[in-house]
C-alpha positions as CSV (number, residue, x, y, z in Angstrom):
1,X,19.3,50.9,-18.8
2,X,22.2,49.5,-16.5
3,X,20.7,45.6,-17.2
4,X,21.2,46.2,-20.9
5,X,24.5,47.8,-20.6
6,X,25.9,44.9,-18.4
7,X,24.2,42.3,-21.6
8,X,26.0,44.6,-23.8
9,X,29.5,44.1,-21.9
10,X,28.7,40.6,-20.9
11,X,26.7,38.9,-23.9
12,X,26.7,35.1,-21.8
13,X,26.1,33.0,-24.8
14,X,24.0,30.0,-22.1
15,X,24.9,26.5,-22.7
16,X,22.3,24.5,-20.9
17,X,22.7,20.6,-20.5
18,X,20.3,18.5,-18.3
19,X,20.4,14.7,-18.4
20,X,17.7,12.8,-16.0
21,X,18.3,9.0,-14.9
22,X,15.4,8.4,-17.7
23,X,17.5,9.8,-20.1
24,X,20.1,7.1,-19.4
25,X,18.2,4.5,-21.4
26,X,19.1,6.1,-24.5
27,X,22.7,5.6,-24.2
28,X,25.9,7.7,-23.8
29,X,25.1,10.3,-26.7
30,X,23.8,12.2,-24.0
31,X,26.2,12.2,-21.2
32,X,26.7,15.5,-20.1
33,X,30.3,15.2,-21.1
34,X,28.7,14.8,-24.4
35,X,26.0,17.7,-24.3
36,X,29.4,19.9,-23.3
37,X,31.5,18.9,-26.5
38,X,29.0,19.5,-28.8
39,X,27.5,23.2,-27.6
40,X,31.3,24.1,-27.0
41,X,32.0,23.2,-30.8
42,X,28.7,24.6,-31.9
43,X,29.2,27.7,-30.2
44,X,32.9,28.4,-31.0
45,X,32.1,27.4,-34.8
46,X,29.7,30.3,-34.6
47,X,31.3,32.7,-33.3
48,X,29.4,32.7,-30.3
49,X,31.6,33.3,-27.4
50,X,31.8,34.0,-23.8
51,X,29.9,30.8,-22.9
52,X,29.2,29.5,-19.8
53,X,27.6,26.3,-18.8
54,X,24.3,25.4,-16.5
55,X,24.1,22.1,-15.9
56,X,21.4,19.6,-14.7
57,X,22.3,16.7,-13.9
58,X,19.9,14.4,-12.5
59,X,16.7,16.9,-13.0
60,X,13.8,15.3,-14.8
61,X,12.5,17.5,-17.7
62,X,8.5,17.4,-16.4
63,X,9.6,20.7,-15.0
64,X,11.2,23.5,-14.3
65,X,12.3,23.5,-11.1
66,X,15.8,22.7,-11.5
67,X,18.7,25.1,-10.0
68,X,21.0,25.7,-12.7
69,X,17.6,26.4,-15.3
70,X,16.5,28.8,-12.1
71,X,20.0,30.3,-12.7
72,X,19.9,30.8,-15.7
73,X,16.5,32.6,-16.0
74,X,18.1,34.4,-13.2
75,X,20.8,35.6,-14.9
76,X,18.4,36.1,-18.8
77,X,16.2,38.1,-16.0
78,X,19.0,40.3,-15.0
79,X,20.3,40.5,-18.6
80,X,23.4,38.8,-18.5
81,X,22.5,36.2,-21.1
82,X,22.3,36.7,-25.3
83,X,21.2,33.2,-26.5
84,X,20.7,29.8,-24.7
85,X,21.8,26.6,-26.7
86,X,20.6,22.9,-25.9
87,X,21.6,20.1,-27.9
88,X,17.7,19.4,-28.8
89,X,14.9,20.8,-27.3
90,X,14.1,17.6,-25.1
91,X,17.0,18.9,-22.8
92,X,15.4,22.4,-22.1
93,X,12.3,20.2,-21.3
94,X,9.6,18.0,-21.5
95,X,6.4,19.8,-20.5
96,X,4.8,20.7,-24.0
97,X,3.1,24.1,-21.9
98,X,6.5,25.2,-20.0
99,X,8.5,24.4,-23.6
100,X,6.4,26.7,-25.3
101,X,6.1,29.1,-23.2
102,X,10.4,30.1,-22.7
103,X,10.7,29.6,-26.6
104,X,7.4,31.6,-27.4
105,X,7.5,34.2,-24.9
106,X,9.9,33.9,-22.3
107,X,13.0,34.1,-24.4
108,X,11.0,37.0,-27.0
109,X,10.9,38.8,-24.6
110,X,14.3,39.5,-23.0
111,X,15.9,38.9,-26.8
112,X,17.4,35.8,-26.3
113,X,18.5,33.6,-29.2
114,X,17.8,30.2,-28.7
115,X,19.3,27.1,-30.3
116,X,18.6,23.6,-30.8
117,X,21.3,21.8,-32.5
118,X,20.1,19.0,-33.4
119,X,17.0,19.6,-34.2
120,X,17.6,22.9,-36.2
121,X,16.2,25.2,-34.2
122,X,17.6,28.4,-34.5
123,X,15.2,31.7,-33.9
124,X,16.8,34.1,-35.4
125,X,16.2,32.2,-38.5
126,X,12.5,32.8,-37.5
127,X,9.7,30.4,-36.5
128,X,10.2,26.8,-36.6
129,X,7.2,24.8,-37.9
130,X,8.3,21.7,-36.7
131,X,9.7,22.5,-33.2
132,X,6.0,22.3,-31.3
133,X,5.5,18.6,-33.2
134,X,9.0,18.0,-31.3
135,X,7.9,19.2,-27.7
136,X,4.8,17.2,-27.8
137,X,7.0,14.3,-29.0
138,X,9.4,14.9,-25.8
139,X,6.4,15.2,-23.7
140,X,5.2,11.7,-25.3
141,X,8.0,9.8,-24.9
142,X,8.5,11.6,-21.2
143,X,4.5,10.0,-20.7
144,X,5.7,6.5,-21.8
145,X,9.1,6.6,-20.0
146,X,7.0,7.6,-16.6
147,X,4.3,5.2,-17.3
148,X,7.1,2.1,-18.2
149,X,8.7,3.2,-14.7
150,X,5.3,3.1,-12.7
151,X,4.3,0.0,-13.9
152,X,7.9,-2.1,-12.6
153,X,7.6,0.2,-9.6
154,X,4.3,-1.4,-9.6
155,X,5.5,-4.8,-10.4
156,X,8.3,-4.7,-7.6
157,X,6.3,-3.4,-4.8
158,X,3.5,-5.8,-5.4
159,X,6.1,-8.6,-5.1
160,X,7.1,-7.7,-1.8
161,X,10.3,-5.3,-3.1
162,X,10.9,-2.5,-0.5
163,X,10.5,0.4,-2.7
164,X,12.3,2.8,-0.3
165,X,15.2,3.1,1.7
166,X,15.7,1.4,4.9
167,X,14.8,3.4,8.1
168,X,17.2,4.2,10.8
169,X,18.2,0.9,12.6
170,X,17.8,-1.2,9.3
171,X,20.5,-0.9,6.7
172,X,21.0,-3.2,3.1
173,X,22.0,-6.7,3.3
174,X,25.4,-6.3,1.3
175,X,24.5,-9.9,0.1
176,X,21.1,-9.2,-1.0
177,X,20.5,-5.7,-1.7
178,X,16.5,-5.9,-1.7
179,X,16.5,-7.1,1.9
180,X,17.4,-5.7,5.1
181,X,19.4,-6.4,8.1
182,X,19.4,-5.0,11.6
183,X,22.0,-2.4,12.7
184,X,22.7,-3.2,16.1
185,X,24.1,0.1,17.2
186,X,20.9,2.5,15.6
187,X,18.6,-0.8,16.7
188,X,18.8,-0.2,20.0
189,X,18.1,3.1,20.1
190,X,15.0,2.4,18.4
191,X,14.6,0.0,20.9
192,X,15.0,2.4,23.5
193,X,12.7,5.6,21.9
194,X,9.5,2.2,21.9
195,X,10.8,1.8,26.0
196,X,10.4,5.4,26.8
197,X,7.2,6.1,25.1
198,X,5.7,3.1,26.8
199,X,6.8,4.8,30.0
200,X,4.7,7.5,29.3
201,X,7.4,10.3,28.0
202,X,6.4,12.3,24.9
203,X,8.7,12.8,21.9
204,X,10.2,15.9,23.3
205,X,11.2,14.6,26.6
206,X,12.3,11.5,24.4
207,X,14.3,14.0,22.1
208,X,16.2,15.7,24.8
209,X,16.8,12.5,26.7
210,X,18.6,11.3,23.5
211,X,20.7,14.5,23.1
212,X,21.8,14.7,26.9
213,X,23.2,11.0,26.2
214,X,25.0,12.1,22.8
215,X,23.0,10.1,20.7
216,X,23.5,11.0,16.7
217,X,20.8,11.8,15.0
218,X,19.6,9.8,12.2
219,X,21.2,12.1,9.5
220,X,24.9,12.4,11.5
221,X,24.6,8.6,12.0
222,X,24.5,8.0,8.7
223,X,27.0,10.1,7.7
224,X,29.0,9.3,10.5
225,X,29.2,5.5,9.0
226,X,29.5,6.4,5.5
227,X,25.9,5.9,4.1
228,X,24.4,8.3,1.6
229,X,21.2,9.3,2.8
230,X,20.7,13.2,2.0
231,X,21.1,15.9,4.5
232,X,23.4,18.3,5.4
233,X,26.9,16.7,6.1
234,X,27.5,19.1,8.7
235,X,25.5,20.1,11.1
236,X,25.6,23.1,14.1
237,X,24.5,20.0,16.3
238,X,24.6,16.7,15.4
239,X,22.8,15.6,18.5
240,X,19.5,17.3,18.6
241,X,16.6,14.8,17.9
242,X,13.9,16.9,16.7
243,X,10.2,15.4,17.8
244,X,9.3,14.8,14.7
245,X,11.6,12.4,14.2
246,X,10.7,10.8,17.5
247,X,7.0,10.3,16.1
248,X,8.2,9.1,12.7
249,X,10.2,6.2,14.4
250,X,7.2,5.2,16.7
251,X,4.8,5.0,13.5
252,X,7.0,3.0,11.3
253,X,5.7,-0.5,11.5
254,X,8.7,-1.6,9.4
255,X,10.3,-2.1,12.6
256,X,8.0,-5.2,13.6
257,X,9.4,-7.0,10.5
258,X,7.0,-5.9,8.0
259,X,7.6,-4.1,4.2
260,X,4.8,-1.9,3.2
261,X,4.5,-0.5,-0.3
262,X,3.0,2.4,-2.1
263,X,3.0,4.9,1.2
264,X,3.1,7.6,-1.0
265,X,2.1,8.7,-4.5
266,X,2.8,11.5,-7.1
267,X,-0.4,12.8,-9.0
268,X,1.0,13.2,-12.8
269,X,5.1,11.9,-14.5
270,X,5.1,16.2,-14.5
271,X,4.4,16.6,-10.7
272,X,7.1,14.7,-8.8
273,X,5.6,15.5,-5.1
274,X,4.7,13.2,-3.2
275,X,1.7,12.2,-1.5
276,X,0.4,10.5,1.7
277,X,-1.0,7.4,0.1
278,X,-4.3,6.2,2.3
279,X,-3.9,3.3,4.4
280,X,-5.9,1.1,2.2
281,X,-3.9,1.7,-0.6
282,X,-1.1,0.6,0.8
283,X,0.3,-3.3,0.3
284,X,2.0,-4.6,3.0
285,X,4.0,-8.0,3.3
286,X,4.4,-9.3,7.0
287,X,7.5,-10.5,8.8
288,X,10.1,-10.3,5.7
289,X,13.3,-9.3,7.8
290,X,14.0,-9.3,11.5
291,X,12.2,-7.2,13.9
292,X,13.5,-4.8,16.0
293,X,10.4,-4.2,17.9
294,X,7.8,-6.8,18.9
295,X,4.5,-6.8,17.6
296,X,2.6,-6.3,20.9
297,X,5.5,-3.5,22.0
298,X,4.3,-1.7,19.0
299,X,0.6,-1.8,19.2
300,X,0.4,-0.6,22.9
301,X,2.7,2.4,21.5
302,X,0.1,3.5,18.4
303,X,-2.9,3.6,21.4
304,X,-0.8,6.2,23.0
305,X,0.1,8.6,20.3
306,X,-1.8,7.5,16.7
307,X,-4.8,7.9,17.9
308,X,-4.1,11.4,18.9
309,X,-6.8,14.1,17.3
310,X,-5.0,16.9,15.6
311,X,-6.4,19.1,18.9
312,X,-4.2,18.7,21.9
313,X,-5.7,18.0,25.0
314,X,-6.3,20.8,27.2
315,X,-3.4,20.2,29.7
316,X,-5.0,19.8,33.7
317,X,-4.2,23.4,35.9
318,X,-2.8,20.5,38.8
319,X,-0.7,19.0,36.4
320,X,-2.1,15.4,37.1
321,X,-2.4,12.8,34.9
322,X,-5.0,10.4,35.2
323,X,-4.5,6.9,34.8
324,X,-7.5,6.3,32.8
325,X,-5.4,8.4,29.7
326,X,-5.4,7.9,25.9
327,X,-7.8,4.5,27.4
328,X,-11.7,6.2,27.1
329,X,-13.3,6.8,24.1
330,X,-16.7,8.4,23.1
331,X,-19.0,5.2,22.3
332,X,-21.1,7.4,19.5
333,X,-18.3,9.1,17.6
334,X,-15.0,6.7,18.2
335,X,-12.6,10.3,19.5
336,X,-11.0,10.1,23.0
337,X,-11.8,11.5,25.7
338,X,-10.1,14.3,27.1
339,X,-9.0,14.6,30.9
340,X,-10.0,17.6,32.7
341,X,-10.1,19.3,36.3
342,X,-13.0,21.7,37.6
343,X,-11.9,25.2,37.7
344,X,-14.0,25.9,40.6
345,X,-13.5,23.0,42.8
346,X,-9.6,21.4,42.1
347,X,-10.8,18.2,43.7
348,X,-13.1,17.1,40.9
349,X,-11.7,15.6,37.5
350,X,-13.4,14.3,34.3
351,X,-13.3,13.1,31.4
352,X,-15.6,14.3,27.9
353,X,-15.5,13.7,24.7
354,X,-13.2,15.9,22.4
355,X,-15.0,16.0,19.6
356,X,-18.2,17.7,21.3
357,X,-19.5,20.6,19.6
358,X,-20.2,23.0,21.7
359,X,-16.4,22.7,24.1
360,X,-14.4,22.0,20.5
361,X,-16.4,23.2,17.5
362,X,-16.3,19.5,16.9
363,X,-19.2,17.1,15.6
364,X,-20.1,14.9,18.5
365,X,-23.9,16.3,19.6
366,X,-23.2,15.5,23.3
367,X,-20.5,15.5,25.7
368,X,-20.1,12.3,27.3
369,X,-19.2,13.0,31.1
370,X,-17.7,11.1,33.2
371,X,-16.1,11.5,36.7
372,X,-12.7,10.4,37.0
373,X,-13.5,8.9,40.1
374,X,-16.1,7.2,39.2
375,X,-14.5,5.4,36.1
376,X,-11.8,4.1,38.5
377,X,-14.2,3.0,41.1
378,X,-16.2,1.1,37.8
379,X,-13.6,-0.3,36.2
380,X,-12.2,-1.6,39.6
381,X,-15.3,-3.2,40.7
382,X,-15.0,-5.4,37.3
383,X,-11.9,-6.3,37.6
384,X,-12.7,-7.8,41.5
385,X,-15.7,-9.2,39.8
386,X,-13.9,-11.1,37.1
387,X,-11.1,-12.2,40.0
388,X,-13.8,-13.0,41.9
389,X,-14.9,-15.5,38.7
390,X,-11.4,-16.8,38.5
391,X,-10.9,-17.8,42.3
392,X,-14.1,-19.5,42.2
393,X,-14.1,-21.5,39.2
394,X,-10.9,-21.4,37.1
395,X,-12.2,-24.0,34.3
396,X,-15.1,-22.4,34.0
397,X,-13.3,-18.6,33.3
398,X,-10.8,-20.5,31.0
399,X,-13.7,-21.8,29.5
400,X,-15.9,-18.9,28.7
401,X,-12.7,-17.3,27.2
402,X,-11.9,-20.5,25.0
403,X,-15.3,-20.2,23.4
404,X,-15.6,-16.7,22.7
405,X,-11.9,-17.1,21.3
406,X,-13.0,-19.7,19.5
407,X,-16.2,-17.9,17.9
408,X,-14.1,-15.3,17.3
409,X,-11.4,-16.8,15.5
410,X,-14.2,-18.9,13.4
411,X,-15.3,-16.1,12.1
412,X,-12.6,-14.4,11.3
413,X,-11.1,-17.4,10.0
414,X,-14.4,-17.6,7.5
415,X,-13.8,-14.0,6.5
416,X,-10.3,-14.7,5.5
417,X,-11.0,-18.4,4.1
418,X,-13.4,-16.1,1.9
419,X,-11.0,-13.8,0.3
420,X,-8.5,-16.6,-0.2
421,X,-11.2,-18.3,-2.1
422,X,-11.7,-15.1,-4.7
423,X,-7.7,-14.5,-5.0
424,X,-7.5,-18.1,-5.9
425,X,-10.2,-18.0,-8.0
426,X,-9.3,-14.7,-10.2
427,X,-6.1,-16.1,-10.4
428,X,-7.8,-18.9,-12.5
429,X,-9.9,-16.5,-14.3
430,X,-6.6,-14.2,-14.9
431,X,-4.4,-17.1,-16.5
432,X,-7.8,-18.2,-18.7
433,X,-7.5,-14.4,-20.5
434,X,-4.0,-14.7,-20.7
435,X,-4.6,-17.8,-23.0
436,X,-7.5,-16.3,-24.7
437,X,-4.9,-12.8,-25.4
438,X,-2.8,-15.4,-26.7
439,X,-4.7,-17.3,-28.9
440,X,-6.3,-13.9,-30.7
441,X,-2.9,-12.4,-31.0
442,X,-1.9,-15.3,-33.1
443,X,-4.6,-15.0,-35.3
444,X,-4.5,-11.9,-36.1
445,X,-7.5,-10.7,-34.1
446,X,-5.5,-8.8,-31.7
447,X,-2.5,-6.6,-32.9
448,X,0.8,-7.2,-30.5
449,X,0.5,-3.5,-28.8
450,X,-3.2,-4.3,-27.6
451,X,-1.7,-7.7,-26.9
452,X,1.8,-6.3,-25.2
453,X,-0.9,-4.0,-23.5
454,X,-3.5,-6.6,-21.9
455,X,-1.3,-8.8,-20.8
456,X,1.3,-6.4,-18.7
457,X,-1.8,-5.3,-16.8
458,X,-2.7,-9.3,-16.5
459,X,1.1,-9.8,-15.3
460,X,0.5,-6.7,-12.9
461,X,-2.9,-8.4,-11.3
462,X,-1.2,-11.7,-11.7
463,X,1.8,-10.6,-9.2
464,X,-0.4,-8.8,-6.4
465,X,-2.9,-11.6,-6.3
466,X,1.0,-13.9,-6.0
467,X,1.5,-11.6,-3.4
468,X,-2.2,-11.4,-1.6
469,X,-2.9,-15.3,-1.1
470,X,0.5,-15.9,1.0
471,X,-0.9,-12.7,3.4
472,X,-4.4,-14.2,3.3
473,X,-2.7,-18.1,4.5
474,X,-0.3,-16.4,7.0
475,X,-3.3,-14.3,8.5
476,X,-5.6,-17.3,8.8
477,X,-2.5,-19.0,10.8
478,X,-2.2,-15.9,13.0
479,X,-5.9,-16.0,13.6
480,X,-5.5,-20.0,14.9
481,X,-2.7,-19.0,17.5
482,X,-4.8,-16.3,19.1
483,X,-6.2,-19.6,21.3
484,X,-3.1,-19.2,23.5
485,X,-4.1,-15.3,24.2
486,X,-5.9,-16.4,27.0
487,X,-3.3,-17.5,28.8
488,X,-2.2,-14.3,28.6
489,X,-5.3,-12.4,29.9
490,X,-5.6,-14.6,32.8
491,X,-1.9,-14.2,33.8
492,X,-3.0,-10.6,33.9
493,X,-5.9,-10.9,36.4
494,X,-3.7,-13.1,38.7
495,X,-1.2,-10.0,38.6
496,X,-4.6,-7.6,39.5
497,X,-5.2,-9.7,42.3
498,X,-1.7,-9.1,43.5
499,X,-2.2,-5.5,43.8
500,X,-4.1,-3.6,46.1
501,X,-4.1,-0.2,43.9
502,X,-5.3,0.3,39.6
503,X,-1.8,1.7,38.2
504,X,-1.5,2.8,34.5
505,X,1.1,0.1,33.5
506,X,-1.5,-2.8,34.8
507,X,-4.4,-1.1,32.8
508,X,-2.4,-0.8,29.6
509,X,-1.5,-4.7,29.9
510,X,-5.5,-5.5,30.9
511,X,-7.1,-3.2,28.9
512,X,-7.2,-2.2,25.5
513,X,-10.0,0.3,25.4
514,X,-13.7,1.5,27.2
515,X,-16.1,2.9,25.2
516,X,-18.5,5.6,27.1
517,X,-22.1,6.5,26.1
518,X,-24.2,9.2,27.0
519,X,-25.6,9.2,29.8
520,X,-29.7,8.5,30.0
521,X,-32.5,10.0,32.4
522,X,-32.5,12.6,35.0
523,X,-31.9,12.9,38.9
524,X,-32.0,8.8,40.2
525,X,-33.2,7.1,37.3
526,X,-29.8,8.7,35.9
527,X,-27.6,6.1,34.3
528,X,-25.0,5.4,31.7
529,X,-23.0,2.5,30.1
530,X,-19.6,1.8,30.1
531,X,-18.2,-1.1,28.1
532,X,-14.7,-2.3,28.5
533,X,-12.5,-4.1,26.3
534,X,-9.8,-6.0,27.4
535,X,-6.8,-6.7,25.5
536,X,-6.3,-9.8,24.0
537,X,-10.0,-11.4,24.2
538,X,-12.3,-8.1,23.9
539,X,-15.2,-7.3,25.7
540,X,-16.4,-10.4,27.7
541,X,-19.8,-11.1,29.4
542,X,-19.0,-12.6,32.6
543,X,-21.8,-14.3,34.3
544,X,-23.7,-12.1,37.5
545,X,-21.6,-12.5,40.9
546,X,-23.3,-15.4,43.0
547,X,-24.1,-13.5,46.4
548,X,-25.0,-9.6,44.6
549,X,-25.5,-8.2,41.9
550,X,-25.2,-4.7,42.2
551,X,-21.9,-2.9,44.0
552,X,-22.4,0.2,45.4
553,X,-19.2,2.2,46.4
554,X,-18.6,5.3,47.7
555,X,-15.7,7.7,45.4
556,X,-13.3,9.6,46.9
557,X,-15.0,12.8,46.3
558,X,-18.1,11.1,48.3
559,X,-20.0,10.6,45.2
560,X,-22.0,7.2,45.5
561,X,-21.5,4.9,42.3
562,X,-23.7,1.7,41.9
563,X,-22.5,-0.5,39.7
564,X,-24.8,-3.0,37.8
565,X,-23.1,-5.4,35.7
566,X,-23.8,-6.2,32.2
């Protein structure tokens, strides 16, 4: 009773304008401005008054979820509201369904007189015939207007276009607004979130570390200098980091140089969320603007936190960290292994496999244990074994590693040569049905839509195969220099030889990971295989130790380890 009182005092008379940046292609007959003067005149030519405007501007008309249209079913809920006019019925929306369903129900209901100027919709003149042939119109042309859009948003990101906005220590070339330039001042803070991580802190200690120094955040940075970028303008502190932010930045391999495409997808031109794209669908064009972070930087960062499982790892009672961290993996099902110390006895620690099902709920059908000691003691007596190779016979060790590097890079070098064969070849193939298109399209045996048709999604292959072949030659070029990586590995070794002690910054720059199996037999005949693979060349088989070849080593728990090499 009191809502239809307050509609009897009140009677708004709803003028509802909505233009999307789609809705710019039609020209300036509907500006907002425009949609403004002619419900105002409509409205005060018939008598309705005590208007009041909602406006949209900006919304697409896919759907609803747009906060002056929310306001205004608010307000038609609470019954404010008499009648709702739109200049045509494409501006309350265009979703046939949602259309429908506010001029066929919705508006019924709570009594609402709605009107469609231009398309002479008025219900209190009763049912319109012709206004559901207009929605699915609107809902067409919104269905070619979002296909058109996909397919240069298509176009550009297959040509090597960034399709979003630069990430915090990039900003837009002012000369060239498709490419981007370094911002020293945010750059080095990126630099210095890579530094930390690689020092082992996570991204809260990272986050704090930044907000004790009075670091901005992204968002106040931006602000700060004057770029639009979203976000609140103010904020209750604008240096808190939140971790979140701290992983983003650690992820984004934009930072080593590199453009990557189509991260993120929306289902339908009504649906406008957007969606984690898989990483094979993504297209991504190497080294297109300076790098704030090297290559190799970046890598040794995504061992330590991409390859995370969404389980934490059950954090040790002692508090220790073992070296050997985020560097073992489970040979059978490819998870990490997790770090652990004995409950009972504080003085053991090991490692098994997270993903075993009966500790995790997990897949993996066995555990995979290994003492922590005993990894160290392993993995030690191979690196002395592989000095050992290098003291006695240098040419020979920088041998071995040239011809495995050499294998390798053959083959990969085949693989790739491969796949620049077929892109070169479809491109061929492409242009031939081009011509043929052509050639029936002027003889009348293909009409110029089918025509217009076939050869925008020829242009669309055309482009990402443009775009494919340059990646292919550039990868097969990367795959030649990888002959000077074992320089680097025996640099490495030298520095093992230095060293008396394994510390976690020399097996990060020796090793890149070690596979564990399951172990075999029972009592003695017990045994299990460890496989390690060293960064830069991979696993190498180094030729049996002159004198022995077995090591057998007491642990520091007094657990006897005999070590047969490959």
């Amino acid at each position: 009773m009191q809502s239809k009182k307050k509609k009897e005092q009140l009677g708004l008379t709803a003028l509802y304008c909505r233009l999307s940046r789609d809705d710019g292609a039609e020209g300036d007959s509907n500006s907002v401005a425009n949609q403004k003067r002619l419900l105002q005149k409509y409205a005060k030519e018939n008598s309705l008054g005590n208007t009041r405007f909602y406006v949209d501007d900006g919304y697409t008309g896919t759907n609803f979820n747009r906060p002056s249209f929310q306001k205004m079913i608010e307000d038609i809920e609470m019954g404010y509201v008499t009648a709702v006019i739109v200049k045509d019925m494409s501006r309350l929306g265009r979703d046939y369904l949602g259309v429908g369903y506010y001029t066929d129900t919705f508006f019924p209901e709570h009594n609402i007189r709605f009107i469609a100027v231009n398309d002479c919709v008025d219900s209190d003149d009763g049912e319109n015939e012709l206004a559901p042939f207009r929605n699915v119109m609107n809902e067409m042309y919104a269905r070619d207007i979002s296909r058109k859009v996909r397919s240069a948003h298509r176009i550009r990101g297959n040509s090597g276009e960034p399709l979003g906005q630069p990430p915090y220590g990039y900003k837009k070339d002012p000369l060239n607004k498709k490419h981007w330039i370094i911002d020293p001042e945010a750059a080095q803070v990126v630099r210095d979130i890579f530094h930390m991580c690689l020092e082992g802190k996570g991204s809260d200690t990272i986050a704090r570390i930044l907000q004790e120094n009075g670091i901005l955040n992204c968002t106040a940075y931006w602000h700060e200098k004057g770029i639009g970028r979203g976000g609140k303008k103010t904020q209750p502190n604008p240096y808190r980091w939140k971790n979140s932010t701290i992983r983003k930045i650690l992820t984004q391999q934009e930072y080593c140089g590199d453009v990557i495409n189509f991260k993120t997808y929306s289902k339908s031109f009504k649906d406008k969320t957007r969606i984690d794209n898989p990483e094979e669908n993504w297209v991504i064009f190497k080294d297109v603007h300076e790098p704030i972070v090297d290559r190799d930087t970046f890598e040794q960062v995504q061992k330590k936190i991409i390859k995370r499982t969404k389980r934490r790892a059950p954090k040790p009672e002692n508090g220790e960290k073992s070296i050997f961290s985020d560097l073992l993996y489970c040979a059978d099902c490819g998870r990490k292994l997790w770090y652990h110390v004995n409950t009972i006895n504080k003085n053991i620690c090991f490692f098994s496999c997270s993903n075993y099902v009966k500790d995790y709920r997990g897949s993996c059908p066995t555990r995979h244990y290994v003492r922590a000691d005993a990894i160290e003691q392993v993995v030690k007596l191979e690196l002395q074994r592989m000095a050992q190779f290098l003291r006695d016979d240098e040419p020979m060790f920088a041998d071995l590693l040239e011809r495995k590097s050499n294998r390798e890079i053959a083959e990969e070098k085949k693989r790739l040569e491969g796949e620049l064969q077929k892109a070169r070849m479809r491109t061929e193939t492409v242009s031939r049905l081009y011509k043929k298109a052509f050639e029936k399209n002027a003889v009348g045996l293909l009409s110029d839509e089918g025509f217009l048709q076939i050869t925008h999604e020829y242009d669309v292959e055309q482009l990402a195969l443009k775009a494919k072949i340059p990646q292919l030659r550039e990868q097969i070029a990367k795959a030649e220099r990888q002959a000077a990586n074992k320089d680097k590995f025996i640099a490495a070794i030298r520095k093992f030889m230095q060293m008396d002690e394994l510390t976690a910054p020399l097996l990060r720059e020796l090793i890149d990971h070690i596979e564990v199996y399951e172990t075999q037999g029972v009592g003695k005949s017990r045994t299990q295989r460890i496989t390690i693979h060293y960064r830069f060349v991979g696993y190498i088989d180094i030729p049996a130790a002159p004198l022995t070849s077995h090591y057998i080593s007491e642990t520091r728990q007094g657990v006897a380890v005999e070590y047969i090499p490959a």
